[in-house]
VOVEX-330066 format. One record per residue (C-alpha): x, y, z; residue in three letters. Coordinates in nm, 3 decimals. Example, Ala and Ser with C-alpha at 12.3 -4.5 7.8 and 13.67 -1.06 7.14 Angstrom:
BEGIN
SITE    east   north      up res
SITE   1.230  -0.450   0.780 ala
SITE   1.367  -0.106   0.714 ser
END
This chain:
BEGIN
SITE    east   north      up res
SITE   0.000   0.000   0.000 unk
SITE   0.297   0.211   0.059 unk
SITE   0.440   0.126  -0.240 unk
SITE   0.086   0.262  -0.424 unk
SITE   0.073   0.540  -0.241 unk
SITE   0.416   0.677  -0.319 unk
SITE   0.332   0.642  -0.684 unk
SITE  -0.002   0.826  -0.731 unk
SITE   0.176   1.171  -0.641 unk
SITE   0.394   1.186  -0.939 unk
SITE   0.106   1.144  -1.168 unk
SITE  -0.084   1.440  -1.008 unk
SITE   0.211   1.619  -1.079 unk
SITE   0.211   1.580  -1.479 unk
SITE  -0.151   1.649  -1.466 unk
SITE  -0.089   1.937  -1.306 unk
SITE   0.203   2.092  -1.552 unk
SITE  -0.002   1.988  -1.824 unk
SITE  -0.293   2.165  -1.759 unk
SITE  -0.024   2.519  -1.687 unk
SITE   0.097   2.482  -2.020 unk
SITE  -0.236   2.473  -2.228 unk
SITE  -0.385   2.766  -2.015 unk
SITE  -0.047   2.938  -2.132 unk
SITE  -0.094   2.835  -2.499 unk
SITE  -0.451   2.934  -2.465 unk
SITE  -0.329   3.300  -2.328 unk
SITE  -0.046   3.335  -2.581 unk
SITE  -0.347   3.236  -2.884 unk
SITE  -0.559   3.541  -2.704 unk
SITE  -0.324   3.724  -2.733 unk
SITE  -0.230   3.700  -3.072 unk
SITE  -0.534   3.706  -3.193 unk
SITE  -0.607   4.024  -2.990 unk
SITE  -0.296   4.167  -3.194 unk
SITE  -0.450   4.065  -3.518 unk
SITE  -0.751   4.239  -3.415 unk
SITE  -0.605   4.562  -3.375 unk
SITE  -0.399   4.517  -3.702 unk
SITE  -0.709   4.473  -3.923 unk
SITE  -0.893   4.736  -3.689 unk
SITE  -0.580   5.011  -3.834 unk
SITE  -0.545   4.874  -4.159 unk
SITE  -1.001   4.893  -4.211 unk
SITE  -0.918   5.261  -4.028 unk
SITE  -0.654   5.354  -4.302 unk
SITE  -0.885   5.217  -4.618 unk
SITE  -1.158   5.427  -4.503 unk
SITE  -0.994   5.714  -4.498 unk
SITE  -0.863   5.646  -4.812 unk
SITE  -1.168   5.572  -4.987 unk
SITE  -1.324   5.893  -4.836 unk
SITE  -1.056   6.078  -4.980 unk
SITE  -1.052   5.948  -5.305 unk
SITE  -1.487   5.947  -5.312 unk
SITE  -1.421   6.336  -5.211 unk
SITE  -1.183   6.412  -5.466 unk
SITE  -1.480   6.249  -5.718 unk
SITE  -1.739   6.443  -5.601 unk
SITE  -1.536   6.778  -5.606 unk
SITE  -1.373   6.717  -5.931 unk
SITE  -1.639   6.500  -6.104 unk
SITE  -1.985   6.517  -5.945 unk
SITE  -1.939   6.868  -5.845 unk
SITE  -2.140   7.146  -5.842 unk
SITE  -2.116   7.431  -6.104 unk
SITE  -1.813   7.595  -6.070 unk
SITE  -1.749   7.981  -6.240 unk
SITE  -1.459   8.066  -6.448 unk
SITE  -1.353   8.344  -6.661 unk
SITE  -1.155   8.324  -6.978 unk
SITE  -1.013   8.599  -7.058 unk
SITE  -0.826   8.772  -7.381 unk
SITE  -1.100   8.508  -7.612 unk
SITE  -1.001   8.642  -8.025 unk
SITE  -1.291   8.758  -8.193 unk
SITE  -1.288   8.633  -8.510 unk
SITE  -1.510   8.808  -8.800 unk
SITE  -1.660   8.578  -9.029 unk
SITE  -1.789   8.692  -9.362 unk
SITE  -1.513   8.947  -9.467 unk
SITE  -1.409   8.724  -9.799 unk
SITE  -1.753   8.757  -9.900 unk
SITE  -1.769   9.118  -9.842 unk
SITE  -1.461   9.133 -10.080 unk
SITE  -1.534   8.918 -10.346 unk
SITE  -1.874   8.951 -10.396 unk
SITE  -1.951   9.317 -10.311 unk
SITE  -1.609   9.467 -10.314 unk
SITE  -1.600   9.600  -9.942 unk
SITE  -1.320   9.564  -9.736 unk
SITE  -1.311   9.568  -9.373 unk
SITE  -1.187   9.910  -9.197 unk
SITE  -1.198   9.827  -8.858 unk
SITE  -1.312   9.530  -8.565 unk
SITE  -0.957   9.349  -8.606 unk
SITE  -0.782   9.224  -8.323 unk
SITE  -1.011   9.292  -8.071 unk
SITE  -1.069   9.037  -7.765 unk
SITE  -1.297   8.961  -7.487 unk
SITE  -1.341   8.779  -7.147 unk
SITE  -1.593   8.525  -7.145 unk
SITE  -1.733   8.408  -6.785 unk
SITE  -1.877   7.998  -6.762 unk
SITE  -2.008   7.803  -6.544 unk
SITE  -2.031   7.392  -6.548 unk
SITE  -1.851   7.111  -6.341 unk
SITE  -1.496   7.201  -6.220 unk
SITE  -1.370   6.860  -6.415 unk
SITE  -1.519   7.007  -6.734 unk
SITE  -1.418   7.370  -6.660 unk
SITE  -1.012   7.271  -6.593 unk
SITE  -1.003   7.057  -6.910 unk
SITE  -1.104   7.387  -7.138 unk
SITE  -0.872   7.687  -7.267 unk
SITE  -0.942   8.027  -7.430 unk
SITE  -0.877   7.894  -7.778 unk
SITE  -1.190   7.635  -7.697 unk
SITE  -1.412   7.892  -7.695 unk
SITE  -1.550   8.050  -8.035 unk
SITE  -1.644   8.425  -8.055 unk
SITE  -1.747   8.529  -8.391 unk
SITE  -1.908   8.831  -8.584 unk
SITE  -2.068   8.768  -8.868 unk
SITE  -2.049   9.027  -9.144 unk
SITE  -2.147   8.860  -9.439 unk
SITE  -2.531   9.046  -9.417 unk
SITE  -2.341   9.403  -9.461 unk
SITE  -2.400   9.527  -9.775 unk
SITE  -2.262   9.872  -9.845 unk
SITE  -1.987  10.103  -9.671 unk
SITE  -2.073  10.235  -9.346 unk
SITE  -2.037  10.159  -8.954 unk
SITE  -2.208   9.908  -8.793 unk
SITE  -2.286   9.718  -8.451 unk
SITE  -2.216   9.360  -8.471 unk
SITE  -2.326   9.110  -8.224 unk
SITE  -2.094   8.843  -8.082 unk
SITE  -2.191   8.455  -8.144 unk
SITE  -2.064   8.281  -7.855 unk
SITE  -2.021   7.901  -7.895 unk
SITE  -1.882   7.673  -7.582 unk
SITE  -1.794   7.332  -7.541 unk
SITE  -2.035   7.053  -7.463 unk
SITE  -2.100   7.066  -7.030 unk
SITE  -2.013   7.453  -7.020 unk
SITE  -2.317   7.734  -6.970 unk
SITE  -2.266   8.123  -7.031 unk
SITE  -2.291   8.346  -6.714 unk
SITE  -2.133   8.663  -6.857 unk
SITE  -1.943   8.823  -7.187 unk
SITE  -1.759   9.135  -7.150 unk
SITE  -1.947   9.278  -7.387 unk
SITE  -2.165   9.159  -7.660 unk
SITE  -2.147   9.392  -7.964 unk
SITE  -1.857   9.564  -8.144 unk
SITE  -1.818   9.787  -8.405 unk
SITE  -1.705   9.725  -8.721 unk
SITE  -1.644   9.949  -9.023 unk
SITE  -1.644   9.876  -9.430 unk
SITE  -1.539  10.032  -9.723 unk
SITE  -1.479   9.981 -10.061 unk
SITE  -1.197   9.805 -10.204 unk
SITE  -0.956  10.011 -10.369 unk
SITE  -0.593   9.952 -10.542 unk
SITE  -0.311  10.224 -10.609 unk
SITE   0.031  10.190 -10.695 unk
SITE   0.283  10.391 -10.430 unk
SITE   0.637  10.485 -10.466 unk
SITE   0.881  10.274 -10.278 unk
SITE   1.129  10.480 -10.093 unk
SITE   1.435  10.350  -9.872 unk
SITE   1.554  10.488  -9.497 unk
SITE   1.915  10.373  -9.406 unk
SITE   2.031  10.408  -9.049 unk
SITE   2.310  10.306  -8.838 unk
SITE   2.596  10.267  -9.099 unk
SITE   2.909  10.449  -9.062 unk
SITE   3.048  10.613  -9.303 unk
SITE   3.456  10.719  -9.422 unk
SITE   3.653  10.976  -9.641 unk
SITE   3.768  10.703  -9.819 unk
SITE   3.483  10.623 -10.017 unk
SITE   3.209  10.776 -10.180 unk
SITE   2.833  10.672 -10.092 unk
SITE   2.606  10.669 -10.338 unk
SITE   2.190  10.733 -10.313 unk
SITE   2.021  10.411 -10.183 unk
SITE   1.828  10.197 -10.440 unk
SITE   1.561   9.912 -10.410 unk
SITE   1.490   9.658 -10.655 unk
SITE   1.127   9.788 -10.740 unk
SITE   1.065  10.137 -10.782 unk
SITE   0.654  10.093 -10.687 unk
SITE   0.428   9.854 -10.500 unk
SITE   0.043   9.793 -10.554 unk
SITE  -0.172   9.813 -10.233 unk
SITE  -0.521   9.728 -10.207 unk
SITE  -0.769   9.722  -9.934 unk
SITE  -0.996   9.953  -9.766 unk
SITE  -1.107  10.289  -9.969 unk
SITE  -1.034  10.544  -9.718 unk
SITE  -0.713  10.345  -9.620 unk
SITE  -0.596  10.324  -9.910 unk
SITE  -0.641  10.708 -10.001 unk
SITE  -0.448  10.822  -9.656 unk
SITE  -0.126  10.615  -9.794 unk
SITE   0.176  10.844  -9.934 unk
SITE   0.422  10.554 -10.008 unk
SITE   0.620  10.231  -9.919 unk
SITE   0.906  10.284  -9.733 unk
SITE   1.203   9.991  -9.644 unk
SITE   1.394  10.076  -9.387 unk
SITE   1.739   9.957  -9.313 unk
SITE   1.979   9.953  -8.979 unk
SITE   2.311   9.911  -9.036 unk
SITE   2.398   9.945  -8.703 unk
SITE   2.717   9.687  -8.537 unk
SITE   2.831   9.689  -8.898 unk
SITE   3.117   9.922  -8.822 unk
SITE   3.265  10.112  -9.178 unk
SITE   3.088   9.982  -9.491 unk
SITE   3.317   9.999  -9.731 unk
SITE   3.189   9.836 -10.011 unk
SITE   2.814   9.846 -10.215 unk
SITE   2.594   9.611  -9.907 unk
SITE   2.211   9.498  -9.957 unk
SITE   2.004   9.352  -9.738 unk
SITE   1.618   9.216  -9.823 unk
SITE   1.346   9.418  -9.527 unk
SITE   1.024   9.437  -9.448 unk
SITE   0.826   9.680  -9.670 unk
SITE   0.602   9.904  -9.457 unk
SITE   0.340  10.219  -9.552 unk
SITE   0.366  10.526  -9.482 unk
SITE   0.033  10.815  -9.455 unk
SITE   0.016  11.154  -9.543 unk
SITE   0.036  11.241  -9.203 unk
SITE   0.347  11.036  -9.147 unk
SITE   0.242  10.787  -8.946 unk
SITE   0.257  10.438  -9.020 unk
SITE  -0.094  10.235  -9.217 unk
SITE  -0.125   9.914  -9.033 unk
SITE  -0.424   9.744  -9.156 unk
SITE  -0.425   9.403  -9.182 unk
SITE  -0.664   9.418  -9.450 unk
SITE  -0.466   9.601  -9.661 unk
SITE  -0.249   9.377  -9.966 unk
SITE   0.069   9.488 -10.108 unk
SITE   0.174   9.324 -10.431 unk
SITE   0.528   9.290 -10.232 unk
SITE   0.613   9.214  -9.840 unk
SITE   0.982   9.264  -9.902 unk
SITE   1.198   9.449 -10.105 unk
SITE   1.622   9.447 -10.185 unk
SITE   1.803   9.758 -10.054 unk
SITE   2.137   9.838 -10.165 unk
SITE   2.345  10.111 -10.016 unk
SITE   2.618  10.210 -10.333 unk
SITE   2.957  10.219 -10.222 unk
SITE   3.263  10.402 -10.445 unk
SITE   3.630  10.432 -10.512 unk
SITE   3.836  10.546 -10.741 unk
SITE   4.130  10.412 -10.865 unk
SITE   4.427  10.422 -11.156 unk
SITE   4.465  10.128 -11.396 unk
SITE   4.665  10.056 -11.635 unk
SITE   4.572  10.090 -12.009 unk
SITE   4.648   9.729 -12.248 unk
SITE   4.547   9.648 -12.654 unk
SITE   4.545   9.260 -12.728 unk
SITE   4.621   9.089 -13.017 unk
SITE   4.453   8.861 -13.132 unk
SITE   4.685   8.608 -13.281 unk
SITE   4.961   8.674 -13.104 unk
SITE   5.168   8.769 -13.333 unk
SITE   5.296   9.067 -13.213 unk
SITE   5.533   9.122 -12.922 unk
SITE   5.827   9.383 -12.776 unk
SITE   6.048   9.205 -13.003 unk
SITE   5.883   9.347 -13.336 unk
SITE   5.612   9.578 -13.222 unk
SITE   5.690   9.941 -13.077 unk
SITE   5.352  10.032 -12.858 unk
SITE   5.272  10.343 -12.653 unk
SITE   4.888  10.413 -12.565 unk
SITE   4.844  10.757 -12.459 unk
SITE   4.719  10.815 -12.176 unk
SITE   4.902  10.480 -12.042 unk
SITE   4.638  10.450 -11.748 unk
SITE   4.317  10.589 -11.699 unk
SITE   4.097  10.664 -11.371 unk
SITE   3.808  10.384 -11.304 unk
SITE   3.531  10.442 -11.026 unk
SITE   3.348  10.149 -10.857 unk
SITE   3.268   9.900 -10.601 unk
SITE   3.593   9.876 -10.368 unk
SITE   3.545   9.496 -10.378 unk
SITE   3.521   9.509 -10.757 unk
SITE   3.806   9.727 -10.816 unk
SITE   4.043   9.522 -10.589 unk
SITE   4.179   9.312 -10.806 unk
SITE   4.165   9.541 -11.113 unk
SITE   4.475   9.628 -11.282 unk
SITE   4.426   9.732 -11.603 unk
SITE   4.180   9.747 -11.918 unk
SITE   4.196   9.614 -12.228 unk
SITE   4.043   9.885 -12.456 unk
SITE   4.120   9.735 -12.838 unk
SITE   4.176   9.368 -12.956 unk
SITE   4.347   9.407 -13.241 unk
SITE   4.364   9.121 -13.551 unk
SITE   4.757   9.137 -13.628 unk
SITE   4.670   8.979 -13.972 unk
SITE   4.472   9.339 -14.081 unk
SITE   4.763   9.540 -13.993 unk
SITE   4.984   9.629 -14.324 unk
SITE   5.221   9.889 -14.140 unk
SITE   5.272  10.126 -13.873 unk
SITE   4.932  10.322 -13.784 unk
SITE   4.828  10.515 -13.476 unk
SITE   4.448  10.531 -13.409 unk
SITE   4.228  10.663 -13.164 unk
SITE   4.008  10.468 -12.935 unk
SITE   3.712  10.579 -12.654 unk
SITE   3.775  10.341 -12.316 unk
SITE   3.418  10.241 -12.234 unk
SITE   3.254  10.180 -11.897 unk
SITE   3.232   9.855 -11.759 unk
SITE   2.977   9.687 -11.599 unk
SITE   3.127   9.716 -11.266 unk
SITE   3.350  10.079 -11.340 unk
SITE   3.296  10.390 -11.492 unk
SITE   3.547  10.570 -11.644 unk
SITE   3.659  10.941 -11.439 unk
SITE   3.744  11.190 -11.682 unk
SITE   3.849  11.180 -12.029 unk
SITE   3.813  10.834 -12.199 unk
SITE   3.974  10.894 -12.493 unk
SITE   4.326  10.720 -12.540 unk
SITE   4.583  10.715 -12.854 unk
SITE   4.740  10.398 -12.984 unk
SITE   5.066  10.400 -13.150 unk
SITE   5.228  10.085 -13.293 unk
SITE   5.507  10.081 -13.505 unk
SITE   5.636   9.784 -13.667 unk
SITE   5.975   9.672 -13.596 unk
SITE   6.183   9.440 -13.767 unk
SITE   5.949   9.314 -14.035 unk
SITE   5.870   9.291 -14.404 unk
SITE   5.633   9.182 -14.643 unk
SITE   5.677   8.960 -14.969 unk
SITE   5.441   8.844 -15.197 unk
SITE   5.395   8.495 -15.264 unk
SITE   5.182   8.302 -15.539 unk
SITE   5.010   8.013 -15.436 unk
SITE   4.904   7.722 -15.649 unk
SITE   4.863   7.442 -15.401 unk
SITE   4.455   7.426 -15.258 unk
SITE   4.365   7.167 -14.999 unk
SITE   3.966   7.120 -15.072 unk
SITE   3.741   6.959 -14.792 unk
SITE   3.450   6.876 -15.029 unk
SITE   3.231   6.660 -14.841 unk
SITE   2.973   6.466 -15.056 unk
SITE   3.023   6.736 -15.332 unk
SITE   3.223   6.777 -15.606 unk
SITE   3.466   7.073 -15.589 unk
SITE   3.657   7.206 -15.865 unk
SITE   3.926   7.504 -15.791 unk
SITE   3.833   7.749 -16.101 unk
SITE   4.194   7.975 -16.033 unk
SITE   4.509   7.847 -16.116 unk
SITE   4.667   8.088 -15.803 unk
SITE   4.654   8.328 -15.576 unk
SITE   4.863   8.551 -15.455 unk
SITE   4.891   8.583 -15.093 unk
SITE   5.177   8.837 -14.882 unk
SITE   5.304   8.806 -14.569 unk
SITE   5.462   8.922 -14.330 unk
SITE   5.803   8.820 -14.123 unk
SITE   6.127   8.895 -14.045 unk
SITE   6.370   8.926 -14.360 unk
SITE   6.495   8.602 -14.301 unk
SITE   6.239   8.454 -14.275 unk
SITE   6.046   8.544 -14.550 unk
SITE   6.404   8.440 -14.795 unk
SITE   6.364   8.054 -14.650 unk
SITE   5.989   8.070 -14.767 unk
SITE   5.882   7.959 -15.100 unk
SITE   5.580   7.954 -15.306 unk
SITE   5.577   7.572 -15.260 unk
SITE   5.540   7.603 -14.861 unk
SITE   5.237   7.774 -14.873 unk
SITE   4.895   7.598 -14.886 unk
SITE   4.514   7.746 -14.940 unk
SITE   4.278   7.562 -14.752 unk
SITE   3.951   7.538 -14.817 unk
SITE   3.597   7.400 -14.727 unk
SITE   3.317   7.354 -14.931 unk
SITE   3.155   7.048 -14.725 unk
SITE   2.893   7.315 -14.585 unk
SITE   2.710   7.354 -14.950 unk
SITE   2.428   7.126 -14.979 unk
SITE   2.438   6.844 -15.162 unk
SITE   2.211   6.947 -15.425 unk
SITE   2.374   7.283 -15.497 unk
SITE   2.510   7.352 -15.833 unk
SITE   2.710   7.649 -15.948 unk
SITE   3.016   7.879 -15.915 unk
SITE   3.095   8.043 -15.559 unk
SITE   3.376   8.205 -15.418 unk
SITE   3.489   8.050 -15.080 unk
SITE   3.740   8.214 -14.818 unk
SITE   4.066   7.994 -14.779 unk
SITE   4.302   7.947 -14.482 unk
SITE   4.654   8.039 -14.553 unk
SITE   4.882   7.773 -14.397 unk
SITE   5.281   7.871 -14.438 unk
SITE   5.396   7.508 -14.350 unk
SITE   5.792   7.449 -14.252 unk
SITE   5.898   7.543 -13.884 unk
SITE   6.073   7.907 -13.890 unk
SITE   6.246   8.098 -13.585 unk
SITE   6.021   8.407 -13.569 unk
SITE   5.634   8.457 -13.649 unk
SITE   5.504   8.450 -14.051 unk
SITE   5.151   8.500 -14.109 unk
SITE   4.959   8.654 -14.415 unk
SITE   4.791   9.027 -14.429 unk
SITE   4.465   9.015 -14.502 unk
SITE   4.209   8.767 -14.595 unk
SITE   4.220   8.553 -14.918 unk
SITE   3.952   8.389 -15.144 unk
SITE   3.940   8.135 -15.457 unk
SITE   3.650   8.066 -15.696 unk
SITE   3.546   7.729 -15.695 unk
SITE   3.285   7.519 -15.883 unk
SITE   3.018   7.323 -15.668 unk
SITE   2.850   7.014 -15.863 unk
END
């Protein structure tokens, strides 16, 4: 019995513990469930005031009631002035430009999503029918969910007139450049001398002329012609400047060009043409030797002389002297006197007269018959020369491919003189030479 009794203790003891431990578990579950509680309590507490926030922001910006809002500076366009003008030749004088404010009402959302250029304000002149002033009213159309509360105003005046046309004068105004004592400035020029403006009668009357004005100004010196391309504005009787946009001009821009001079000495030249003559066997003095140009310093830069005569070398049978006038060119004009005096004398040289028997004939598809037995040609070249030449070394070329093919009959044809060999100084032939030929 002992033995019993000493064992039944120990088991009361496990029951015990046992029974401490679930009541703990049990607490620790209450506890934590307590906890979760409270979490979902703040996080329900946080969407709530969420969704009230974001069901206020819809019923302020969505579902709100009407909300006021003025627009101002709204462009008053006028409708109807290209039928005024084409059908009953009026122009508009005045109504341009103008503006107005326009006050709406409707649901802030709506309002917010709108701007000025939304909203249409137009006058409609296409029931005027002859010149005058008149009181237009102003057709106000607004977006779909916006109401009128209040326009600025609701009429404006407008004015018509006939159409008229005139050609003006356009003038020039150049400002700003600097000028030196170096060069000469000449009167500005533009590219047109006269616009066409049309547009409103009485407008139209008031204008004196076009004017394009120029500033030069951060240009420093010009010193040489400058153009620029500018706006072309009018100018009234009274001076002041036209702006009416209703008013045309034929051109919106026009070239300026501010001349710019110098003067400058260059030297006076004759060419010849063949090259035939040279300091070896030509004497030359041109009197004056140079002459005084004026121009554009850029043109004149690089100027140096004139050439004032070419000269054929194979026309010249002796010494001559001979007058010439120096003309202008397209970028000079002469200052002073332009007439110069050209002597050449011949140095060196002789002439000898040859006869020639031996034609070269280029006859093409025709026949060609040479109808002279000779010609006799001279030329010209240094003694020497002219001793080594012989008749035999000088040819007559000619070309008689260009008649037609049907043509029929005696013609005289220019030949080329050709003095064949290879001689130390030049030996050409004065004048010009023909032969008569027959053409079959």
């Amino acid at each position: 019995m002992r033995e019993n009794d000493g064992e039944n203790p120990e088991v009361g003891t496990e029951s015990i513990s046992s029974d401490s431990e679930i009541k703990a578990e049990i607490k620790a579950e209450d506890k934590k469930e307590k906890q979760k509680n409270k979490r979902m309590d703040f996080i329900s507490k946080i969407i709530c005031v969420v969704l009230a926030t974001v069901i206020w922001f819809y019923v302020m910006q969505v579902d709100s009631p009407q909300y006021e809002h003025t627009f101002e500076d709204v462009e008053i366009k006028l409708s109807g002035s290209e039928t005024l003008e084409k059908e009953r030749g009026l122009s508009v004088y005045s109504g341009y430009g103008r503006t107005v404010d326009i006050t709406v009402s409707g649901k802030k959302s709506v309002v917010g999503r709108q701007t000025s250029d939304d909203i249409r304000v137009t006058a409609e002149l296409s029931e005027i029918n002859t010149a005058g002033n008149y009181e237009i009213a102003l057709n106000i159309s607004l977006p779909d969910g916006l109401e009128l509360v209040e326009a600025e105003y609701d009429k404006i005046d407008v004015y018509v007139d006939e159409r008229a046309s005139a050609t003006v004068l356009l003038r020039s105004r150049l400002t700003g450049f600097t000028q030196s004592s170096e060069f000469e400035y000449g009167e500005p020029t533009t590219d047109v001398d006269s616009i066409v403006v049309t547009g409103p009668k009485s407008e139209i009357e008031n204008v004196d002329y076009a004017l394009v004005s120029v500033d030069f100004s951060g240009m420093g010196i010009i010193d040489r012609t400058t153009s620029a391309t500018r706006s072309v504005s009018l100018v009234g009787k009274d001076g002041s400047t036209v702006d009416n946009p209703y008013i045309r001009l034929s051109r919106s821009e026009a070239l300026v060009t501010l001349p710019v001079y110098t003067e400058k000495l260059v030297e006076l030249r004759v060419n010849w043409y063949n090259g035939f003559f040279n300091e070896t066997n030509t004497n030359v003095d041109i009197s004056p030797s140079e002459i005084k140009v004026k121009g554009d310093p850029a043109s004149l830069e690089n100027m140096d002389y004139i050439t004032f005569a070419t000269i054929d070398e194979k026309t010249v049978d002796g010494s001559f002297i001979k007058s010439y006038t120096v003309e202008s060119g397209n970028d000079y004009t002469i200052v002073g006197t332009n007439e110069v005096r050209l002597s050449v004398t011949l140095v060196g040289t002789a002439t000898k007269t040859f006869r020639v028997t031996d034609f070269e004939v280029e006859a093409g598809k025709n026949k060609v018959r040479v109808l002279d037995e000779f010609i006799e040609v001279t030329l010209r070249g240094t003694p020497a020369v002219l001793d080594s030449v012989e008749d035999g070394d000088i040819t007559a070329k000619l070309d008689a491919s260009k008649f037609d093919s049907d043509y029929s009959g005696n013609v005289q044809s220019e030949v080329e003189i050709v003095v064949n060999g290879v001689h130390d100084s030049p030996v050409y032939e004065i004048g010009q030479y023909t032969v008569n030929i027959r053409v079959n």
